[in-house]
C-alpha positions as CSV (number, residue, x, y, z in Angstrom):
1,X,-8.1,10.3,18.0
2,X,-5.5,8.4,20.3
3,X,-7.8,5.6,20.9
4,X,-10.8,4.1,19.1
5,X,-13.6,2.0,21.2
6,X,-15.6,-0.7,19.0
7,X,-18.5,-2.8,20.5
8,X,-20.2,-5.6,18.5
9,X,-23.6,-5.0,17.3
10,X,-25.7,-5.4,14.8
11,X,-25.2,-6.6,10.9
12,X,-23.7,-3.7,8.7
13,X,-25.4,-2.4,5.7
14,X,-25.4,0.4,3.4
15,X,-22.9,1.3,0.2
16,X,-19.8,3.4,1.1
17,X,-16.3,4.4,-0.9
18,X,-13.0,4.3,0.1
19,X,-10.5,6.6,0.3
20,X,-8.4,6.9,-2.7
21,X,-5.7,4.1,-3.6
22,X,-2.7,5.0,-1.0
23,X,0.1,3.6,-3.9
24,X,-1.6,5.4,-6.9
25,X,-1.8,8.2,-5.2
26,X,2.0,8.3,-4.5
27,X,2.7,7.4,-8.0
28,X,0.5,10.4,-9.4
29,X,2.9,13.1,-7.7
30,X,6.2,11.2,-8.5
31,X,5.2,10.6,-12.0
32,X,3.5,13.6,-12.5
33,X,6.5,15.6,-11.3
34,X,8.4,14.1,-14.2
35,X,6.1,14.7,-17.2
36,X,6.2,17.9,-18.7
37,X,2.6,19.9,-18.4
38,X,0.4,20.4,-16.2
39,X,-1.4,16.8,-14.4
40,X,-4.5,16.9,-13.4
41,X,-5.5,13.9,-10.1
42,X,-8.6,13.6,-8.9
43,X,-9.7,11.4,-5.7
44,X,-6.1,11.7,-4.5
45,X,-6.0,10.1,-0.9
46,X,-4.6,12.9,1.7
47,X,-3.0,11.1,4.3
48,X,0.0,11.5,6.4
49,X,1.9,9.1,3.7
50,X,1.0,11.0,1.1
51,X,1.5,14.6,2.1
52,X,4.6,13.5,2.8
53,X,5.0,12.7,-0.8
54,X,3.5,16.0,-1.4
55,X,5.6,17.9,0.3
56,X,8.6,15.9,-1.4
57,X,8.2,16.7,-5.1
58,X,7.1,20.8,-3.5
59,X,10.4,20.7,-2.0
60,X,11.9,20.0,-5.5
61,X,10.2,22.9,-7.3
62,X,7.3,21.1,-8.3
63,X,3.8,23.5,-8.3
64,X,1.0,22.0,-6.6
65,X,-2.5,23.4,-6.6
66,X,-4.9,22.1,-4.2
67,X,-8.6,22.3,-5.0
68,X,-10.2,21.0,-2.4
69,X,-8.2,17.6,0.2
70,X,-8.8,15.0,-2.9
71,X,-8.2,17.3,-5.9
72,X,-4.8,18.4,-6.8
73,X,-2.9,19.7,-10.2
74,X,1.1,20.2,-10.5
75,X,3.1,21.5,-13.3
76,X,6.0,18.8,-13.5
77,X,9.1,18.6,-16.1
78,X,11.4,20.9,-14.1
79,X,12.9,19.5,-10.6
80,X,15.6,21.9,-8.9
81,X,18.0,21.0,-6.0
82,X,15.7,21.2,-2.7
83,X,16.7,23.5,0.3
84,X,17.5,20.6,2.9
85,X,16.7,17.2,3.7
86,X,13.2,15.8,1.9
87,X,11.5,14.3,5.1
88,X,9.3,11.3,3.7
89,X,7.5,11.0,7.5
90,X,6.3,7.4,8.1
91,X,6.4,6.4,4.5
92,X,8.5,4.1,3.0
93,X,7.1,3.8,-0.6
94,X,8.4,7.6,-0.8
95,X,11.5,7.2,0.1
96,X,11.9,4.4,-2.4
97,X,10.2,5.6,-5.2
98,X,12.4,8.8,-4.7
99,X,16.0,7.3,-4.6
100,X,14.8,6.3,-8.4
101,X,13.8,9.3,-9.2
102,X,16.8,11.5,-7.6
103,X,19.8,8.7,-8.4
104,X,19.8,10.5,-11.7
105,X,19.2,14.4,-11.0
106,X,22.0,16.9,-11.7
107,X,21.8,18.3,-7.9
108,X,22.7,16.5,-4.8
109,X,19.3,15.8,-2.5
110,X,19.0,13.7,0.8
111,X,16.0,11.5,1.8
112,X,15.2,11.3,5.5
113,X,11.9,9.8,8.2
114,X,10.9,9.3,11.2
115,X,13.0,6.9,13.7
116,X,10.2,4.3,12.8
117,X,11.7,4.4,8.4
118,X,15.3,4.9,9.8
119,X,14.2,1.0,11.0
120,X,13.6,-0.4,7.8
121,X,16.1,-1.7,5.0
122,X,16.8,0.4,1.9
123,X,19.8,-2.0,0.1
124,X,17.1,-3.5,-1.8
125,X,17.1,-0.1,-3.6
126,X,20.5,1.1,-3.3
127,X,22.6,-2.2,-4.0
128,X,20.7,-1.9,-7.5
129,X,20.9,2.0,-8.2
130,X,24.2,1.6,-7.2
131,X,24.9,-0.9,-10.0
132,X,23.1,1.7,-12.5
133,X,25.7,4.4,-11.6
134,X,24.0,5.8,-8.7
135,X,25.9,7.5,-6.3
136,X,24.0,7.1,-2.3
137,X,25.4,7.1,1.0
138,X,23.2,5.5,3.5
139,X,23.6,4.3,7.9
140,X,24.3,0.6,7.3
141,X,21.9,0.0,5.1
142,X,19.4,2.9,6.5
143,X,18.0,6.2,5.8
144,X,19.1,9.1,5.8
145,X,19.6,8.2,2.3
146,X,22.8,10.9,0.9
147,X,22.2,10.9,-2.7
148,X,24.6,12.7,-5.0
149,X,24.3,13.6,-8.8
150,X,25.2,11.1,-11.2
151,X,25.3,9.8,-14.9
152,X,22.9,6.8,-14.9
153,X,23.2,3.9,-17.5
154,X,20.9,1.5,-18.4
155,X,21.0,-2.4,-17.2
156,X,19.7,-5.4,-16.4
157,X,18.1,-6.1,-12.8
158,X,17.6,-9.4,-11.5
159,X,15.4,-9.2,-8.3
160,X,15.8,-12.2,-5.2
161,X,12.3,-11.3,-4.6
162,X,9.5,-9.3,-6.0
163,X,9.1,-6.7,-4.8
164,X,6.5,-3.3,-6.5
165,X,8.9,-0.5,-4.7
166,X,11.8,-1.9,-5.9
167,X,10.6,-2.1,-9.7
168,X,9.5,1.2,-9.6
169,X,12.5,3.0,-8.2
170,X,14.4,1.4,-11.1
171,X,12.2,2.2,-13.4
172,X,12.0,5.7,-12.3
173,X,15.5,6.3,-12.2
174,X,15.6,4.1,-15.4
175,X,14.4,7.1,-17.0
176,X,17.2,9.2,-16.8
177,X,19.5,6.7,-18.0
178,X,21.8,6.6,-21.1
179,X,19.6,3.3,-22.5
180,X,17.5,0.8,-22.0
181,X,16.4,-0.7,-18.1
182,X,15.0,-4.2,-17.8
183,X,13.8,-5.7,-14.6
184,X,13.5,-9.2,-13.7
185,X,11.3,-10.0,-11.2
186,X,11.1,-14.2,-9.6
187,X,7.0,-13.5,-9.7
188,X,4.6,-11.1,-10.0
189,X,4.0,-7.7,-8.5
190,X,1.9,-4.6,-8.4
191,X,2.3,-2.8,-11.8
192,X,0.9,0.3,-10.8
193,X,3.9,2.1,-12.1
194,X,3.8,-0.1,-15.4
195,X,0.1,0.9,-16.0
196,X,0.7,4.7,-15.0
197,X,4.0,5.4,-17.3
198,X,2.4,3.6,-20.1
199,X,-0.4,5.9,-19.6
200,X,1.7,8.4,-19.9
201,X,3.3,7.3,-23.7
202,X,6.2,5.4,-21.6
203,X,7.4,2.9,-24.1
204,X,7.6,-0.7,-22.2
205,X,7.8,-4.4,-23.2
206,X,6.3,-6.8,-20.6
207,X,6.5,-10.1,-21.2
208,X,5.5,-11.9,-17.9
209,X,7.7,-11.1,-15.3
210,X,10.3,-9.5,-17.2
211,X,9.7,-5.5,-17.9
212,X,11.7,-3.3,-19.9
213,X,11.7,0.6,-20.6
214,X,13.2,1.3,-23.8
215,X,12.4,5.1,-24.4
216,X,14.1,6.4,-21.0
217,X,14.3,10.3,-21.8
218,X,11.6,11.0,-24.1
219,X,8.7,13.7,-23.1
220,X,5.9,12.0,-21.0
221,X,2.2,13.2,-21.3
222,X,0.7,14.4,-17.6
223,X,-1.3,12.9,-16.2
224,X,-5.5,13.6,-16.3
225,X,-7.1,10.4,-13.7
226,X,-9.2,9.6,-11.2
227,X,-7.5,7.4,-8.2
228,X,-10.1,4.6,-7.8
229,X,-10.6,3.7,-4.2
230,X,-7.6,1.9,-2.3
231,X,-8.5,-2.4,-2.1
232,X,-6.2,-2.2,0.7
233,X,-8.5,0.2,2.6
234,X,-11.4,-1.8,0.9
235,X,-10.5,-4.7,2.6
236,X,-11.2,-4.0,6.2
237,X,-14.5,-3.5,5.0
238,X,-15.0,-6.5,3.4
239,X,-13.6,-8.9,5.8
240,X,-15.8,-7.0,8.5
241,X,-18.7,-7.1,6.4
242,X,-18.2,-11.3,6.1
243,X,-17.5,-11.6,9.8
244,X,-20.4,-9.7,11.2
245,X,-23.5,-11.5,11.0
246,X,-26.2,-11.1,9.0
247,X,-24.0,-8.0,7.0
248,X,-24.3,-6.9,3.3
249,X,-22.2,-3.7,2.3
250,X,-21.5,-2.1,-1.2
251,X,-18.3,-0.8,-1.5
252,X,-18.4,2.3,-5.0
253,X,-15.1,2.7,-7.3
254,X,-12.6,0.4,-5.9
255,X,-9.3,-0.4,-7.8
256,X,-9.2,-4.1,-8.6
257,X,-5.9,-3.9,-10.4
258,X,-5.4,-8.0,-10.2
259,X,-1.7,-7.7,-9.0
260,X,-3.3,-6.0,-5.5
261,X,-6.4,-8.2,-5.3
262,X,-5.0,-11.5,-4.4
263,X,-7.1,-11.5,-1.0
264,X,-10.7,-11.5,-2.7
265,X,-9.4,-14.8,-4.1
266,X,-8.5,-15.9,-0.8
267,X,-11.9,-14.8,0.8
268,X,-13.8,-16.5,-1.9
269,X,-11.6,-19.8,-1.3
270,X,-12.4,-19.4,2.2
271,X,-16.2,-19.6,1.2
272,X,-16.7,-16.1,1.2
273,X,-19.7,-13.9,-0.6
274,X,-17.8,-11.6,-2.7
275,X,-18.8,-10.4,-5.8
276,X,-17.3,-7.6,-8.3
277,X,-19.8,-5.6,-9.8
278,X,-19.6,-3.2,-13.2
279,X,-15.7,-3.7,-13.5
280,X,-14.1,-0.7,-15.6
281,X,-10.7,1.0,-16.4
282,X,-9.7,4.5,-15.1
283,X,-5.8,5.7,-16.4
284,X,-5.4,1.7,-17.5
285,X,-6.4,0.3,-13.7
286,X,-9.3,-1.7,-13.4
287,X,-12.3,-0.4,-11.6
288,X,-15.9,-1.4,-9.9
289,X,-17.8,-2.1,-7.4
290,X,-18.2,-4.9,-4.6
291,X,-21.0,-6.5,-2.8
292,X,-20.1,-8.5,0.7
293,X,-22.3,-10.6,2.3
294,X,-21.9,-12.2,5.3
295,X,-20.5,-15.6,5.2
296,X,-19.7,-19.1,6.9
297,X,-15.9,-18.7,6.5
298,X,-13.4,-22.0,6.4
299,X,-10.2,-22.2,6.7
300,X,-7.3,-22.1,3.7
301,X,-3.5,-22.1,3.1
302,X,-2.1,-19.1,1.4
303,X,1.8,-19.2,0.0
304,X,4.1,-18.9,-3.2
305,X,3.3,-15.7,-5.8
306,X,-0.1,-15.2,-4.2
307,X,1.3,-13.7,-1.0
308,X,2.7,-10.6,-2.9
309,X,-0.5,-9.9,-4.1
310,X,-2.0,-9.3,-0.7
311,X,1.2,-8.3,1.2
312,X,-0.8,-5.8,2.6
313,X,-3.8,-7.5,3.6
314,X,-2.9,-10.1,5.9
315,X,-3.3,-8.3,8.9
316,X,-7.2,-8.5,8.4
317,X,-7.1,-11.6,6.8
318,X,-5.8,-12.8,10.5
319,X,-8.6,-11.3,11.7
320,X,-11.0,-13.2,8.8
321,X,-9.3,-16.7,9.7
322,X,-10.3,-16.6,13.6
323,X,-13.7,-16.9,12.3
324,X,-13.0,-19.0,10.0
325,X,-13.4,-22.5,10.6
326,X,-10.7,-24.9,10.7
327,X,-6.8,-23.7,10.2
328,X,-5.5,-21.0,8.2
329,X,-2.0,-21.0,7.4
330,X,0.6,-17.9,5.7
331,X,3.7,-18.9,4.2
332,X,6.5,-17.6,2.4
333,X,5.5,-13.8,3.9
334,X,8.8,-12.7,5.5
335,X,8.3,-9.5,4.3
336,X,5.9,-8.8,6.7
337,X,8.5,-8.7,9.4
338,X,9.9,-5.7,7.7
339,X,7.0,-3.5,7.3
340,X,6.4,0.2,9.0
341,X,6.7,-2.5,12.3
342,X,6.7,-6.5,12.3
343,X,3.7,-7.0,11.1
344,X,3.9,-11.0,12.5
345,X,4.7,-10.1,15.9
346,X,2.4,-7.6,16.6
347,X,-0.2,-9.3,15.2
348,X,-0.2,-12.5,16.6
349,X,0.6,-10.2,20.0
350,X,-2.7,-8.4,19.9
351,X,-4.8,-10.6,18.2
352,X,-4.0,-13.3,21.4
353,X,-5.2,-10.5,23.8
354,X,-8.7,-11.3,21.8
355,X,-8.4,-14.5,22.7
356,X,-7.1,-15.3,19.0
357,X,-5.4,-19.0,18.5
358,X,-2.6,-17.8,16.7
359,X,1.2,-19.4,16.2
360,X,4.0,-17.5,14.9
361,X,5.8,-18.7,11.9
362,X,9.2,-16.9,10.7
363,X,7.8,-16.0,7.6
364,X,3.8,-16.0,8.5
365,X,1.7,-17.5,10.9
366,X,-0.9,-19.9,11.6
367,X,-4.9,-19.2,12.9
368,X,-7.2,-22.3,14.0
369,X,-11.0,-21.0,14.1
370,X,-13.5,-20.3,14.7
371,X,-12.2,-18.3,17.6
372,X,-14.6,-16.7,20.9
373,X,-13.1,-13.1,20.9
374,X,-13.6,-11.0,24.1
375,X,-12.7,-7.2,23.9
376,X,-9.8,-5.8,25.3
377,X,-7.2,-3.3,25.1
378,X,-5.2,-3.6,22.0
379,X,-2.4,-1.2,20.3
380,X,-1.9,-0.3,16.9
381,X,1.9,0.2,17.6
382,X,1.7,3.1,15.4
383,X,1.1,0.7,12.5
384,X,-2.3,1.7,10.4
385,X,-3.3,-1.6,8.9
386,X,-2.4,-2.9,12.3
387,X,-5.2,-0.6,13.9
388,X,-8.0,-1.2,11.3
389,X,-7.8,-5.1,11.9
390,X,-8.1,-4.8,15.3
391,X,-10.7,-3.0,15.2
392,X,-12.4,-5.1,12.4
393,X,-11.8,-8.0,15.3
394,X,-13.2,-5.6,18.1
395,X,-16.5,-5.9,16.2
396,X,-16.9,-9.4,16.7
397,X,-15.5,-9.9,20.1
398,X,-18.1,-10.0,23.5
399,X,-17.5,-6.3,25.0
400,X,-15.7,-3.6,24.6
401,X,-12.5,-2.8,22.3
402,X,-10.3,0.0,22.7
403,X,-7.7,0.4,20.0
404,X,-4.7,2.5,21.5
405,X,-2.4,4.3,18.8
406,X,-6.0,4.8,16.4
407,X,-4.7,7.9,14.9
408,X,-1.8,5.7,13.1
409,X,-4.9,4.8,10.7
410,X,-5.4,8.1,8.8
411,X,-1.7,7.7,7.5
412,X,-4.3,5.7,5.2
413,X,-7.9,5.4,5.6
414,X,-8.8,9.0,7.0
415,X,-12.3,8.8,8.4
416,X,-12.1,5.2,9.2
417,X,-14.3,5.3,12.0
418,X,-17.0,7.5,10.1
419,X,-16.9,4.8,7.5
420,X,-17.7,2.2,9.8
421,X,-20.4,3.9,12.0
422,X,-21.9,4.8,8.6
423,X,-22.5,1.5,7.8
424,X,-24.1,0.6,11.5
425,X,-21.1,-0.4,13.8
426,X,-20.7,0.7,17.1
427,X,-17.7,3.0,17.3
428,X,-16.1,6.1,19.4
């Protein structure tokens, strides 16, 4: 679809799932490809990010069997010199998590994207591999990442920010080096990679922000998980379940890993009906279900470590604070300007078409509410969160929406749209 049309209408109901979790699912190929044996993943999310990170650890010898588009096993322990340039696509999380895992290879690989990932930095990775004996070549700062073989050593990492991709590329390349890796992060990130290596019999030592991996080398045991449902696809759902009124939706088998969930505490500060229901653990991630209800939202400030853990949720949080009443303020989210687009920009852009009172701030932005939105034409700008909060707004704005650039949205929520008319919106 180039273009998705949403009308309001009336409340949403019903119990759905989610596609699988978008960063797990990355993490299960790249991880997988390292252990020796044959993995086993189950509700793997196949999206245009994540075939991309398919196609990756194929193009360096992996196996991969596909049973079925959410079903997948590969044979890992073994990676061999691919045959050109590894294209990671649109997705930036693979071309991090890569440069780890290739800085310390015995072959010579290059990581390469579309013009949109030539646009966004890579030092954060390479300054640091560098430092671990890394040899890359990059455009100013810019894929196409040239990455040579090298002897890594292990070392200490002190991070300016916190950042997940970061962390894991270290550790993954950590694992090939002659000792011990420690990262140091200024507050709290996703530890998705933590959780999934020490599923594996990775040997760590966390103590708050600080992580080390002290068995680099040794044998990992594959991988045999489900991938819980993505709370970053969960969330459109949820803030479009509060928003619409008179709504209650049940979302099955999300991942509430509490390093990603940071935006059900804002919701629920914000007055929302939110509740988790039979929380469990699947490959050491927490897991369960969530009832929404809609709600009488009110307005709230969101900053310091909390922004990380909803870094990608604040484009439908916007779309929660312009019904929201009073003001909503983000700060100290830069790192939204630096997304697969400027996720500030655009959104304050599009949302304003709506008839959104919305301010630009350098590092986030500010929403007063409750807000009268009237449909219009908005674009996605190829962005995929971008185009699932507008359309989250489109259901309750007076008219008609048309959401230009839709397809962008199955690089991570494939069958958005079903989803949605599922649970009773109007949507073409």
């Amino acid at each position: 679809m180039s273009a998705l049309t949403v009308r309001a209408g009336g409340p949403l109901k019903g119990e759905v799932g989610v596609p699988g979790d978008k960063s797990l699912s990355h993490r299960a190929l790249i991880l997988g490809a390292l252990a020796r044996g044959e993995s086993a993943v189950r509700g793997w999310l196949d999206s245009g990010d994540t075939r991309a990170t398919l196609a990756a650890v194929e193009a360096l010898g992996v196996p991969v069997t596909r049973d079925g588009p959410s079903r997948l096993s590969l044979r890992g322990g073994d990676l061999s010199a691919p045959g050109g340039p590894i294209d990671c696509a649109n997705a930036g999380t693979a071309m991090r998590l890569l440069a780890g895992l290739l800085a310390g290879q015995p072959f010579d690989s290059t990581l390469d994207g579309s013009p949109q990932l030539r646009q966004r930095p890579m030092r954060r990775i390479t300054e640091p591999l560098r430092q671990m004996g890394a040899q890359i070549e990059d455009d100013d700062g810019r894929a196409p990442l040239v990455i040579h073989s090298a002897s890594l050593y292990g070392s200490v990492h002190q991070l300016e920010v916190a950042s997940a991709q970061v962390k894991s590329a270290l550790l993954l390349a950590g694992w090939h080096a002659d000792g011990p890796t420690t990262v140091i992060e200024p507050g709290p990130s996703r530890d998705h990679t933590e959780r999934m290596l020490a599923a594996m019999g990775a040997e760590l030592a966390i103590d708050g922000n600080v992580i080390r991996l002290l068995n680099p080398g040794e044998a990992l045991a594959p991988l045999d998980m489900s991938v819980p449902g993505d709370f970053s696809s969960a969330a459109f759902l949820v803030v479009a379940a509060l928003v619409v009124p008179r709504s209650e939706v049940r979302l099955s088998a999300v991942g509430l890993n509490p390093t990603r969930s940071g935006l059900l505490d804002m919701l629920r500060r914000m007055e929302g009906d939110v509740a988790i229901l039979g929380l469990g653990e699947e490959s050491g991630e927490p897991v369960g279900g969530l009832r929404v209800r809609a709600s009488g939202l009110s307005g709230t400030v969101v900053e310091g470590d909390e922004v990380v853990r909803a870094i990608d949720e604040f484009p439908v949080l916007a779309v929660a604070a312009t019904q929201a009443a009073g003001t909503t303020e983000v700060c100290d989210a830069a790192e939204l300007r630096v997304k697969e687009v400027d996720r500030i920009g655009l959104l304050a852009g599009e949302l304003r078409k709506l008839g959104a009172q919305i301010e630009e701030k350098p590092d986030g932005f500010i929403i007063e509410g409750p807000a009268r939105l009237k449909g219009a034409r908005v674009d996605s700008h190829g962005d995929h969160r971008l185009g699932m909060a507008l359309a989250v707004a489109g259901l309750v704005a007076e008219g008609e929406t048309v959401v230009e650039g839709a397809e962008a949205i199955d690089d991570s929520f494939p069958g958005f749209a079903g989803t949605l008319a599922k649970l009773g919106a109007e949507v073409a």
